[in-house]
C-alpha positions in Angstrom: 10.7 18.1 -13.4 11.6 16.3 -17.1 14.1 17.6 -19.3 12.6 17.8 -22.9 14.9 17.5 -25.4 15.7 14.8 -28.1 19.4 15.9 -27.8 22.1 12.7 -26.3 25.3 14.7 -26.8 25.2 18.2 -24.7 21.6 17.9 -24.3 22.2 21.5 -22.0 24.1 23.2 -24.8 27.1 24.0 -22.7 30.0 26.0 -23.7 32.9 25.8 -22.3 36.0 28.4 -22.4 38.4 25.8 -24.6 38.0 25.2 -28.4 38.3 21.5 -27.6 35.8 19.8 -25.4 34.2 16.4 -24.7 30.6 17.3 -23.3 27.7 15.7 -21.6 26.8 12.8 -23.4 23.3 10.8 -22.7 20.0 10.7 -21.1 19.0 13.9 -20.1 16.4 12.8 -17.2 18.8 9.7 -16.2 18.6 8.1 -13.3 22.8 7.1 -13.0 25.4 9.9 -13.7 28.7 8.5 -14.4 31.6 11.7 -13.7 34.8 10.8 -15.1 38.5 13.0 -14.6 39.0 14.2 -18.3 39.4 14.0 -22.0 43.1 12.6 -21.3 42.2 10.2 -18.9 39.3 8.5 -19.6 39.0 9.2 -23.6 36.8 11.1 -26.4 38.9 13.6 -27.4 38.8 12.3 -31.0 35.4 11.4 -30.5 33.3 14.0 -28.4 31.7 11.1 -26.2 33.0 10.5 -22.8 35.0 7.2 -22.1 35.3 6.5 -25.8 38.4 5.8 -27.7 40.5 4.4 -24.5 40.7 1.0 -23.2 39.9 2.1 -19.7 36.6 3.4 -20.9 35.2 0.4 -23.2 36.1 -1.7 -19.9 33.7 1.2 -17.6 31.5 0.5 -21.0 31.6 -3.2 -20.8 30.4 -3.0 -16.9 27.9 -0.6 -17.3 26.2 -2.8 -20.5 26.2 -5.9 -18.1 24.0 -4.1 -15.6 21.9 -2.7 -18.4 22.7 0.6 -18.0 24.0 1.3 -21.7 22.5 -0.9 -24.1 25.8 -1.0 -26.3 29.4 -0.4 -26.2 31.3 2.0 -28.4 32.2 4.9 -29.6 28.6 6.4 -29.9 27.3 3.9 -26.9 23.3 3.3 -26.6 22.3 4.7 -23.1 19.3 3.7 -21.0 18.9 5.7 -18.1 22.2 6.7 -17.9 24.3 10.3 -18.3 28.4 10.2 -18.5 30.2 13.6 -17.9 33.7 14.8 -17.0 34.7 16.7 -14.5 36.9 18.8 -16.8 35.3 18.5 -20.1 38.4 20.5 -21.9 41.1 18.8 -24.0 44.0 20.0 -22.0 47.5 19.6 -22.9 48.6 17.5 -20.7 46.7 17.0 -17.0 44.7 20.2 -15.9 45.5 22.7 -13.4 43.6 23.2 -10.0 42.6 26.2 -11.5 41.5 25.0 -14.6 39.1 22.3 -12.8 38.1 25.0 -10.3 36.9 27.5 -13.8 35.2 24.4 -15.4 33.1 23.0 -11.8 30.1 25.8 -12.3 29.6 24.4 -16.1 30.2 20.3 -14.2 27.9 21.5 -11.4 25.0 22.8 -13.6 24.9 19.9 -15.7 24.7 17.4 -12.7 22.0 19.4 -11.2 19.7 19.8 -14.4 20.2 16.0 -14.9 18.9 15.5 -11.3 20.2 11.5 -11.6 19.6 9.6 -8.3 22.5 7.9 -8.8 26.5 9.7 -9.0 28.9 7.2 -10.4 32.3 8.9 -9.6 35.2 7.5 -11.5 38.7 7.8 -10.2 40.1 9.4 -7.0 39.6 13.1 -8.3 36.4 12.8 -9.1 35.3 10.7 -5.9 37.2 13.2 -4.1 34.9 16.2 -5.7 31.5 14.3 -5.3 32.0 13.5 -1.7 33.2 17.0 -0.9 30.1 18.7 -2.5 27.4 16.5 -2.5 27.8 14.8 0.4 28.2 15.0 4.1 30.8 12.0 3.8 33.8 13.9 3.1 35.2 13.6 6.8 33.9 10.3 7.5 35.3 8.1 4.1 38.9 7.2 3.6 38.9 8.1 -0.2 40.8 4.7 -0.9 39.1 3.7 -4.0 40.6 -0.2 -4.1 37.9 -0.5 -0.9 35.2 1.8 -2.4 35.0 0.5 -5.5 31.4 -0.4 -6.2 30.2 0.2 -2.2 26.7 2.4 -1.7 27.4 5.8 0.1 24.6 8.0 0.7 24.9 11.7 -0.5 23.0 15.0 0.0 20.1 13.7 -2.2 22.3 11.4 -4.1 23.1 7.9 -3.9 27.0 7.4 -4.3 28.7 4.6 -5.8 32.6 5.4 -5.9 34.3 3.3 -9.2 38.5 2.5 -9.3 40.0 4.3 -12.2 39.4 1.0 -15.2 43.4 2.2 -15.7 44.1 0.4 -12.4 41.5 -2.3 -12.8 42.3 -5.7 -11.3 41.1 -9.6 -11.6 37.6 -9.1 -9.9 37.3 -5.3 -10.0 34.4 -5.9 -13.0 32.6 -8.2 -11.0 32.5 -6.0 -8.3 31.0 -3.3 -9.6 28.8 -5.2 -11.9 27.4 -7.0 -8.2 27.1 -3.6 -6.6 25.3 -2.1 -9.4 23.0 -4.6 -9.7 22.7 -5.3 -5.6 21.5 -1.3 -6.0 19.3 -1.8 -8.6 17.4 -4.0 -6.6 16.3 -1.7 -4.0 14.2 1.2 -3.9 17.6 3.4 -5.2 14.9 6.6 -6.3 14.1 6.8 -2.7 10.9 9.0 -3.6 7.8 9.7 -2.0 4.3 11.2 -3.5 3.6 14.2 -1.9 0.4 14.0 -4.1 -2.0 12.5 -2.0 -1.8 16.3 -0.3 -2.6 18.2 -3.4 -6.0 18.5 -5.3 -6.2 16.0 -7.9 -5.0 12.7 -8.9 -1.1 13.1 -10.1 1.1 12.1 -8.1 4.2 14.6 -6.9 7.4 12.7 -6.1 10.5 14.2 -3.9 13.3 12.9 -2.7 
């Protein structure tokens, strides 16, 4: 199923319980969906675009350009193919409660499953932590040590996963890395579809996962 709309910034028109958000910002049918923390970690509470207006996320932006999946960097960045989201979309005062991320997951968790990307980008320990836990089976299995995930392919519940370091704690190589990964993945069949359509009347095809 596409998503129809012309809208980049909260394509979904959610609205959350704060007066002060950072929403969805991007493709609405894209195939990578980078999930950030929040507003006070990653940036764009001045802005309203996710990892804007914070060094860490012009250095996420910077990466994501090089493997074409924005086609500029900025405060208003040119996606292609590609949705960014927080986990907590408020501006909070300070960092978030348990209960505050646990009020604001349904509003996370409908957006991720009406963008339907193949690919979840998780930034940071939180939100790896949160993506493994409910999209995947790889919860028990994965040390979440994001120094040795960083930019590595885990396979999800219909998802592809590629867990990304905090840019806050970025080191000397930690670009390159994912910039490889990302474009090591991009080389494969990462969709992982097949056409059901040669079983139904007609000629178009019907992809699944």
């Amino acid at each position: 199923m596409e998503n129809v709309t012309d809208r980049i910034s909260n394509p979904f028109g959610m609205r959350p319980p704060c007066e002060r958000y950072v929403p969805g910002y991007g493709d609405a049918n894209a195939d990578f969906h980078v999930v950030g923390d929040h507003p006070g970690v990653h940036g764009g509470a001045e802005t309203g675009v996710p990892f804007t207006g914070s060094e860490a996320g012009y250095r996420l932006q910077r990466a994501l350009a090089e493997v074409d999946l924005l086609d500029s960097v900025g405060d208003a960045p040119d996606v292609n193919a590609t949705f960014l989201s927080y986990l907590h979309m408020c501006v909070a005062d300070g960092t978030p409660t348990d209960d505050a991320y646990a009020n604001l997951e349904r509003f996370f968790d409908a957006e991720l499953r009406a963008i339907a990307a193949h690919v979840l980008l998780p930034v940071g320990e939180r939100a790896t932590r949160h993506v493994l836990e409910q999209y995947t089976a790889q919860a028990r299995k994965v040390t979440v040590d994001m120094v040795s995930l960083h930019g590595q392919e885990l396979l999800g519940s219909g998802w592809l996963v590629v867990p990304v370091r905090d840019p806050n704690e970025w080191e000397s190589g930690d670009h390159s890395r994912l910039v490889e990964g990302l474009t090591e993945l991009q080389s494969t069949d990462y969709r992982r579809e097949s056409d059901l359509g040669r079983f139904l009347p007609g000629s178009e095809p019907y992809l699944v996962r």
